[in-house]
N, C-alpha and C positions, 0 to 999 in steps of 0.2 A: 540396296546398299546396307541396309539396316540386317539383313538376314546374310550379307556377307563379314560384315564385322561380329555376329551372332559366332557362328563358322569359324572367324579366324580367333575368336576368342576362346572360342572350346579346344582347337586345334591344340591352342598356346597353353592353356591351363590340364589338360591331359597329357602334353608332355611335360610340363613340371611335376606333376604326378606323379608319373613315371618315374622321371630323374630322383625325385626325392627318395621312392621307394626303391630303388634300387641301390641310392646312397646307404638307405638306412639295411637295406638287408646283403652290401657287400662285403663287412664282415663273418656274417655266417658263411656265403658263397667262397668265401678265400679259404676259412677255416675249412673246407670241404675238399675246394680242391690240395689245400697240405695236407689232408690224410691221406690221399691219394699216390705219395710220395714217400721216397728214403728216408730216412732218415737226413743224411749226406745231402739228397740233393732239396730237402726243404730249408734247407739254411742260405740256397744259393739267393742270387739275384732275382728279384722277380719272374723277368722275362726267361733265366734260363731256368728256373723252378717249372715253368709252366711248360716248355719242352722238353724236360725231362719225361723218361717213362713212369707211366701208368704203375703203381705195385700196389698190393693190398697186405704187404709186410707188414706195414706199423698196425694193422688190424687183426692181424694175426698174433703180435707180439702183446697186444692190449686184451685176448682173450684170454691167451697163456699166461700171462699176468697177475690178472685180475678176476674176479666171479661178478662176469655183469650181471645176470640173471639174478642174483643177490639184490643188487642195489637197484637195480629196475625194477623188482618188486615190490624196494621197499619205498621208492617216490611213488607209485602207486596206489599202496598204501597209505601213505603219509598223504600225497593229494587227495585224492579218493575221499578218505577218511577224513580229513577235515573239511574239506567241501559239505559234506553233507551231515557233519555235527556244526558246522555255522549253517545250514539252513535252519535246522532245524531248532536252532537257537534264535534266529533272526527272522523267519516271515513271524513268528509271533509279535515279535516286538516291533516289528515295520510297521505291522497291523495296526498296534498300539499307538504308535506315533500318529499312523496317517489317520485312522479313523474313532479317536478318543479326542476329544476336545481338551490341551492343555496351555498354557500360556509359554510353557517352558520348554516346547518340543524343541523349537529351533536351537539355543542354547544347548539342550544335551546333544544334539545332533555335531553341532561344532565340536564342543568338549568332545566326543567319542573321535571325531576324525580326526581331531591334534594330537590325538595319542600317537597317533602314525608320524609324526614330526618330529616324535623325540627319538635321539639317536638309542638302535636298539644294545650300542654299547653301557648305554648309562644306567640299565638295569639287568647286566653280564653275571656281574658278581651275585648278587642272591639268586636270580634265576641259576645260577648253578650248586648252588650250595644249596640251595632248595633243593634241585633234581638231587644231589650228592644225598640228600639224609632221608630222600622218599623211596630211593633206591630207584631214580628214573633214569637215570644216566645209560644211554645208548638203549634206549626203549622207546616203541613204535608208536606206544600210547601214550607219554609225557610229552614225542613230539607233536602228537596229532592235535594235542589239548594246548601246545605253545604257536601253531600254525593256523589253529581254531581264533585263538584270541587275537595274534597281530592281523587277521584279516577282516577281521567279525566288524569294525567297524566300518570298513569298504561293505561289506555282505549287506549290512542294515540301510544303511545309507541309499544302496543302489535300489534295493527292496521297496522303501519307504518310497525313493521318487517316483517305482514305477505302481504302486498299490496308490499313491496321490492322484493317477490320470484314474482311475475305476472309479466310476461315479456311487457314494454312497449311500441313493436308492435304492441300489441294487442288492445289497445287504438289508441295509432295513426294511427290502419284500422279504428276505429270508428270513427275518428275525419274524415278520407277522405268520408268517407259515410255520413259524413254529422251532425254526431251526436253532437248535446249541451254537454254543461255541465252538465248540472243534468241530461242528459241520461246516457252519460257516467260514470258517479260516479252509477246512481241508475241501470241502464240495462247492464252495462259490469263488470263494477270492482265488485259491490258490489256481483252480485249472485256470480262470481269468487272467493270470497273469504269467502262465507258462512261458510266453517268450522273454521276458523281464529275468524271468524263474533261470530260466537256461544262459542266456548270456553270462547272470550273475555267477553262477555255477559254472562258465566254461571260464570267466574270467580270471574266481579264487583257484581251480585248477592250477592253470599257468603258473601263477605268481606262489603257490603251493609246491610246484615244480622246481621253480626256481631257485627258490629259498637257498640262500648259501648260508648267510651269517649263523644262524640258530643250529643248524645241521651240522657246518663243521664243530662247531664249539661244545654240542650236545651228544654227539654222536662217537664214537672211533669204528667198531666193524658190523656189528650183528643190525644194528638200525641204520646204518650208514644209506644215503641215495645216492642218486645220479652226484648229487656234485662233490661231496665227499669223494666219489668214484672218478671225478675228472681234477680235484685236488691233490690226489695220489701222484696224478704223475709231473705236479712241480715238485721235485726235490735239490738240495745243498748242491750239488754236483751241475745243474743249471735244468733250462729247461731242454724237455724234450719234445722238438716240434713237431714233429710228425706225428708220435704216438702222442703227445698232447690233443692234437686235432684229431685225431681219429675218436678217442677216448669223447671230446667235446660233441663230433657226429653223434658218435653214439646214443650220447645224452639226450642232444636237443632232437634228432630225427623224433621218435614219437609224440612229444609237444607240438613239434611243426605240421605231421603227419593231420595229430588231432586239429589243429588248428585252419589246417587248407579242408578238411570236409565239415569243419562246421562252421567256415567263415560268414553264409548267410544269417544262420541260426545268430550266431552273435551279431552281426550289422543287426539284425531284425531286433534282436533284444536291445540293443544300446541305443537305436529310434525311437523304438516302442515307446507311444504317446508324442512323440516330435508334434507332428501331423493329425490334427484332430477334425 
């Protein structure tokens, strides 16, 4: 009885699961299937939307358009690039946190993640007029160094919790052995915590991907990404659905792409230490 309500229990909570995941990913799955369509017939009704024919026009017309290859290379860069100037910024400081003895860890740990609470409009105005007089305005490097800083405290945070489970014995053998500082951080902790390492790193990806508010506001063509690039096609005249959604495919497939072959890599990282 007991291994049948086990059974009916799992049944029941794997298709909520499901349901849920399919809830939260049947926005993307729509937007996919309107690229797939007219222009004309994406505005129809659902169900005759969905029987209309197959075209790959509005994908065509999003090429001739626009220079994706531009803006795809430049969220690349822009995630890429800040990804790994907030590492390189943060396993120091995680380190610091997690294994220097201070009264005050906790506290700055809060202070650094409340920064992300505050609305990224309420400091628009000098961040612009900053970029305006350093000459950074629609440049790859002023983005990289404002996509570096709104993540950095995610970056540290996630670091610290996982450099917390590494018991710190195991340093203080490497310090009797003789080891530096930047051995230590680069030849013990860090491969130690490679999967903590990787999550973090696929995490500020994404959300480096994603970025609209800073990008549209900092950017017009030469620095422009993906979402500058799928912002183009709302214009005054209304939207345009089809090639909206296609322009949106466009965008999110290699986020998605990266994200379906390294989905273990990240479950592994965002456990990592659960289970001891």
């Amino acid at each position: 009885m007991a291994r049948k309500t086990t059974q009916t229990r799992k049944a029941v909570v794997t298709a909520l699961a499901w349901a849920i995941g399919f809830l939260i990913f049947f926005p993307i799955l729509w937007t996919i299937l309107m690229s797939f369509k007219s222009e004309g017939d994406a505005i129809k009704a659902p169900l005759d939307m969905l029987a209309a024919p197959w075209s790959l026009e509005s994908y065509g017309e999003v090429q001739t358009r626009s220079n994706y290859a531009l803006h795809f290379w430049n969220s690349v860069i822009l995630s890429f690039g800040s990804t790994l100037l907030a590492l390189v910024i943060a396993i120091p400081a995680a380190w610091a946190m997690a294994f220097v003895p201070g009264k005050r860890t906790k506290d700055l740990l809060m202070w650094m993640l409340s920064t992300k609470m505050m609305p990224a409009v309420g400091v628009l105005v000098p961040m612009y007029l900053m970029f305006r007089d350093l000459g950074l305005l629609d440049s790859r490097s002023g983005l990289v160094v404002v996509l570096t800083l709104i993540n950095l405290p995610i970056v540290i945070w996630m670091l610290y919790t996982y450099f917390k489970e590494i018991p710190g014995e195991i340093l203080e053998a490497a310090r009797m052995d003789g080891a530096s500082l930047r051995s230590e951080i680069l030849y013990v902790l860090t491969p130690m915590a490679i999967p903590g390492i990787a999550s973090t790193m696929l995490l500020n990806i994404i959300l480096a991907w994603n970025e609209a508010f800073w990008t549209l506001q900092l950017t017009t063509s030469d620095a422009a990404p993906l979402t500058q690039f799928i912002a183009s096609y709302s214009s005054p005249e209304g939207l345009f659905y089809a090639k909206l959604s296609a322009a949106s495919t466009m965008a999110i497939a290699p986020i998605l792409i990266l994200g379906w072959f390294s989905q273990k890599q990240l479950v592994r990282g965002l456990t990592f230490g659960a289970v001891k």
